[in-house]
C-alpha positions, 0 to 999 in steps of 0.5 A, spaced: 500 500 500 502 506 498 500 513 498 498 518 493 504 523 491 504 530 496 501 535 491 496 530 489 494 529 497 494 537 496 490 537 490 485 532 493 484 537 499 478 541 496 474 535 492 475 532 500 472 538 503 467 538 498 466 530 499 465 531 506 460 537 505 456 533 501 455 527 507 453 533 512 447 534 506 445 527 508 445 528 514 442 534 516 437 533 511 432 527 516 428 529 519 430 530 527 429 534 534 432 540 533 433 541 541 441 540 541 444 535 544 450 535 549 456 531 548 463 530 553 469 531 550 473 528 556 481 529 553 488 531 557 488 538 556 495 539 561 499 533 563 504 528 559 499 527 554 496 533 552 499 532 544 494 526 545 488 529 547 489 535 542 489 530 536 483 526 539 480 533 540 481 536 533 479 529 530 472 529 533 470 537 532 474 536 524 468 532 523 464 536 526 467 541 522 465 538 516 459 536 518 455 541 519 457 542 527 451 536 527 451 528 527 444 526 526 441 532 523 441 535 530 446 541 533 451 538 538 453 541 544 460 539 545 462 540 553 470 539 553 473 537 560 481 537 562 482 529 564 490 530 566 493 525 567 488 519 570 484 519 575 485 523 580 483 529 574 479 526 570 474 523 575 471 529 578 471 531 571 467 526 569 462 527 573 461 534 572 459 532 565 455 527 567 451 530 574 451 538 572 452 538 565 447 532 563 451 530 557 447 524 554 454 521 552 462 521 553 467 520 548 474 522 548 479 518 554 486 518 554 488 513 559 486 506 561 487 508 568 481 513 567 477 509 563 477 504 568 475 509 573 470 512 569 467 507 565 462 505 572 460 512 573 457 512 565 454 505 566 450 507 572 447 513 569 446 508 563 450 513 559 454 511 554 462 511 553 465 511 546 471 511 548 477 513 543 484 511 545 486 507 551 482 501 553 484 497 559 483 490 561 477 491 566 478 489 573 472 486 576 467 491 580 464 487 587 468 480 584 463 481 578 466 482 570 464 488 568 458 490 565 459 492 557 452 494 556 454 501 555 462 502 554 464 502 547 471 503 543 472 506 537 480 505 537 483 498 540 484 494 547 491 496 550 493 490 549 493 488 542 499 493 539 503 488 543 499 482 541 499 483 533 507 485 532 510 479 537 510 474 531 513 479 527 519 481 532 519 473 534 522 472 527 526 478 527 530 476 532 530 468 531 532 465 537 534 472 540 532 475 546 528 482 548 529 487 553 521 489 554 521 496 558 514 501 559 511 506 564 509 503 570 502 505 570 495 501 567 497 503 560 504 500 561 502 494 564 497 493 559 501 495 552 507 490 555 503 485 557 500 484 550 507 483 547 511 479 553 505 474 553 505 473 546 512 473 545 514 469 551 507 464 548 510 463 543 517 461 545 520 468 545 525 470 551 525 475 555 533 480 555 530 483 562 533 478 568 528 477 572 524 475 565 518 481 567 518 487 563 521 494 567 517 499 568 519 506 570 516 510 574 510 515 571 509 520 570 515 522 573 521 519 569 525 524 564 532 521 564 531 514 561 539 512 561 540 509 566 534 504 565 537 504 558 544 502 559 543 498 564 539 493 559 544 494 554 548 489 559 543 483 558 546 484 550 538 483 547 537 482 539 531 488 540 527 492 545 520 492 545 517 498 548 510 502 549 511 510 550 507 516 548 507 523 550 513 527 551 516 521 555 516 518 548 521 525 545 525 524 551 525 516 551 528 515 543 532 521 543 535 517 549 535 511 546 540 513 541 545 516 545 545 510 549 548 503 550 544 500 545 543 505 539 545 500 535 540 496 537 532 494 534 527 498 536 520 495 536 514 499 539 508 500 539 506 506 534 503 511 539 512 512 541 513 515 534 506 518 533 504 525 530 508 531 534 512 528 537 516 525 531 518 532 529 521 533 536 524 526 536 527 527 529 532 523 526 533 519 532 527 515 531 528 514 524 528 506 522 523 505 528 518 499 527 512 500 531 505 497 530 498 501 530 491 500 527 492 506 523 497 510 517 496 516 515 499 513 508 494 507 507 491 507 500 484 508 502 479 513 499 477 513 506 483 516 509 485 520 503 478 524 504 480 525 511 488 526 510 486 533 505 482 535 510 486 535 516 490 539 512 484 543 509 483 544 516 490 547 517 492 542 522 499 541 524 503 535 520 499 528 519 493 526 522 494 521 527 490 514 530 488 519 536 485 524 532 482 517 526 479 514 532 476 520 534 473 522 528 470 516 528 467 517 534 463 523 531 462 517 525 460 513 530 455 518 534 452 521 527 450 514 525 446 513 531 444 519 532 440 520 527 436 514 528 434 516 534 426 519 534 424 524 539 428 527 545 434 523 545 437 520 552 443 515 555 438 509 553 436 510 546 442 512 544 446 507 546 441 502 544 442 505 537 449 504 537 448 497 538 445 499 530 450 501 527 453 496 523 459 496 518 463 503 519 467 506 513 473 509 516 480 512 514 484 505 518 480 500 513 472 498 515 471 496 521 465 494 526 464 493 533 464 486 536 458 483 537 461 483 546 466 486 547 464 492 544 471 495 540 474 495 534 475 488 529 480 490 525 486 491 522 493 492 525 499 494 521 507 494 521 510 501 520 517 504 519 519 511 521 523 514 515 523 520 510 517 521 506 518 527 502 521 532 506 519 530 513 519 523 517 512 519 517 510 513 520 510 509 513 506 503 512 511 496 510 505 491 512 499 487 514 499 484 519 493 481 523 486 482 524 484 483 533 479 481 536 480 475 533 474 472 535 
C-alpha cells in the first residue's frame, strides 16, 4: 500500500472538503429534534499527554467541522473537560459532565487508568462511553466482570499493539532475546503485557533478568539512561517498548545516545506518533512500531480525511488519536440520527448497538458483537523520510484483533 504523491494529497484537499460537505447534506437533511444535544469531550488538556488529547480533540470537532457542527441532523453541544493525567483529574471531571452538565454521552479518554475509573460512573447513569484511545483490561467491580452494556471503543484494547507485532519481532530476532521496558502505570502494564505474553507464548525470551518487563516510574521519569544502559548489559537482539507523550521525545532521543543505539527498536506506534516525531527527529528514524492506523494507507477513506486535516490547517499528519476520534463523531452521527424524539443515555446507546459496518480512514471496521471495540486491522510501520519530513510509513499487514 502506498500513498498518493504530496501535491496530489494537496490537490485532493478541496474535492475532500467538498466530499465531506456533501455527507453533512445527508445528514442534516432527516428529519430530527432540533433541541441540541450535549456531548463530553473528556481529553488531557495539561499533563504528559496533552499532544494526545489535542489530536483526539481536533479529530472529533474536524468532523464536526465538516459536518455541519451536527451528527444526526441535530446541533451538538460539545462540553470539553481537562482529564490530566488519570484519575485523580479526570474523575471529578467526569462527573461534572455527567451530574451538572447532563451530557447524554462521553467520548474522548486518554488513559486506561481513567477509563477504568470512569467507565462505572457512565454505566450507572446508563450513559454511554465511546471511548477513543486507551482501553484497559477491566478489573472486576464487587468480584463481578464488568458490565459492557454501555462502554464502547472506537480505537483498540491496550493490549493488542503488543499482541499483533510479537510474531513479527519473534522472527526478527530468531532465537534472540528482548529487553521489554514501559511506564509503570495501567497503560504500561497493559501495552507490555500484550507483547511479553505473546512473545514469551510463543517461545520468545525475555533480555530483562528477572524475565518481567521494567517499568519506570510515571509520570515522573525524564532521564531514561540509566534504565537504558543498564539493559544494554543483558546484550538483547531488540527492545520492545510502549511510550507516548513527551516521555516518548525524551525516551528515543535517549535511546540513541545510549548503550544500545545500535540496537532494534520495536514499539508500539503511539512512541513515534504525530508531534512528537518532529521533536524526536532523526533519532527515531528506522523505528518499527505497530498501530491500527497510517496516515499513508491507500484508502479513499483516509485520503478524504488526510486533505482535510490539512484543509483544516492542522499541524503535520493526522494521527490514530485524532482517526479514532473522528470516528467517534462517525460513530455518534450514525446513531444519532436514528434516534426519534428527545434523545437520552438509553436510546442512544441502544442505537449504537445499530450501527453496523463503519467506513473509516484505518480500513472498515465494526464493533464486536461483546466486547464492544474495534475488529480490525493492525499494521507494521517504519519511521523514515517521506518527502521532506519523517512519517510513520506503512511496510505491512499484519493481523486482524479481536480475533474472535
Amino acid at each position: 500500500m502506498t500513498h498518493p504523491p504530496r501535491r496530489a494529497r494537496r490537490g485532493l484537499a478541496a474535492a475532500a472538503v467538498a466530499s465531506l460537505l456533501l455527507t453533512t447534506t445527508a445528514c442534516t437533511t432527516t428529519s430530527a429534534d432540533t433541541t441540541a444535544v450535549r456531548i463530553g469531550l473528556l481529553v488531557s488538556l495539561s499533563g504528559t499527554y496533552t499532544a494526545v488529547g489535542e489530536d483526539m480533540q481536533r479529530g472529533f470537532r474536524l468532523y464536526l467541522d465538516t459536518h455541519g457542527g451536527k451528527l444526526g441532523g441535530r446541533t451538538i453541544d460539545l462540553v470539553v473537560a481537562d482529564e490530566g493525567d488519570g484519575p485523580a483529574t479526570a474523575v471529578p471531571a467526569a462527573r461534572k459532565l455527567l451530574e451538572r452538565d447532563r451530557v447524554v454521552a462521553l467520548t474522548g479518554l486518554v488513559g486506561g487508568a481513567t477509563v477504568d475509573k470512569v467507565q462505572p460512573l457512565t454505566t450507572e447513569r446508563k450513559i454511554p462511553l465511546v471511548g477513543g484511545n486507551a482501553r484497559p483490561a477491566f478489573a472486576a467491580v464487587g468480584g463481578k466482570p464488568r458490565d459492557l452494556t454501555y462502554t464502547w471503543h472506537t480505537s483498540y484494547n491496550s493490549d493488542e499493539p503488543g499482541i499483533a507485532i510479537a510474531e513479527y519481532v519473534k522472527t526478527q530476532v530468531t532465537d534472540g532475546t528482548v529487553y521489554a521496558i514501559g511506564p509503570d502505570y495501567q497503560g504500561g502494564w497493559d501495552e507490555l503485557r500484550g507483547f511479553t505474553d505473546t512473545f514469551t507464548r510463543l517461545g520468545g525470551k525475555l533480555a530483562n533478568p528477572d524475565g518481567k518487563a521494567l517499568f519506570t516510574p510515571f509520570p515522573g521519569t525524564e532521564n531514561f539512561l540509566p534504565y537504558l544502559n543498564k539493559a544494554a548489559e543483558s546484550n538483547p537482539a531488540a527492545v520492545y517498548t510502549f511510550y507516548a507523550g513527551a516521555a516518548s521525545v525524551a525516551f528515543v532521543t535517549q535511546y540513541r545516545k545510549s548503550d544500545l543505539a545500535d540496537v532494534p527498536l520495536y514499539a508500539a506506534g503511539f512512541l513515534t506518533e504525530g508531534s512528537v516525531l518532529s521533536a524526536q527527529g532523526t533519532a527515531a528514524t528506522g523505528v518499527r512500531n505497530v498501530l491500527n492506523y497510517s496516515p499513508t494507507l491507500a484508502n479513499t477513506a483516509n485520503q478524504d480525511f488526510v486533505a482535510a486535516w490539512s484543509a483544516a490547517g492542522y499541524p503535520g499528519q493526522p494521527t490514530t488519536y485524532a482517526m479514532a476520534s473522528y470516528d467517534a463523531a462517525a460513530v455518534l452521527d450514525r446513531a444519532l440520527s436514528t434516534v426519534d424524539g428527545p434523545v437520552t443515555g438509553e436510546k442512544l446507546n441502544a442505537a449504537i448497538g445499530t450501527v453496523g459496518r463503519v467506513v473509516s480512514p484505518r480500513g472498515d471496521w465494526q464493533f464486536h458483537p461483546t466486547l464492544h471495540r474495534p475488529v480490525q486491522r493492525w499494521y507494521l510501520r517504519e519511521v523514515r523520510p517521506d518527502g521532506p519530513v519523517l512519517s510513520n510509513v506503512l511496510v505491512q499487514d499484519l493481523t486482524t484483533l479481536p480475533a474472535n
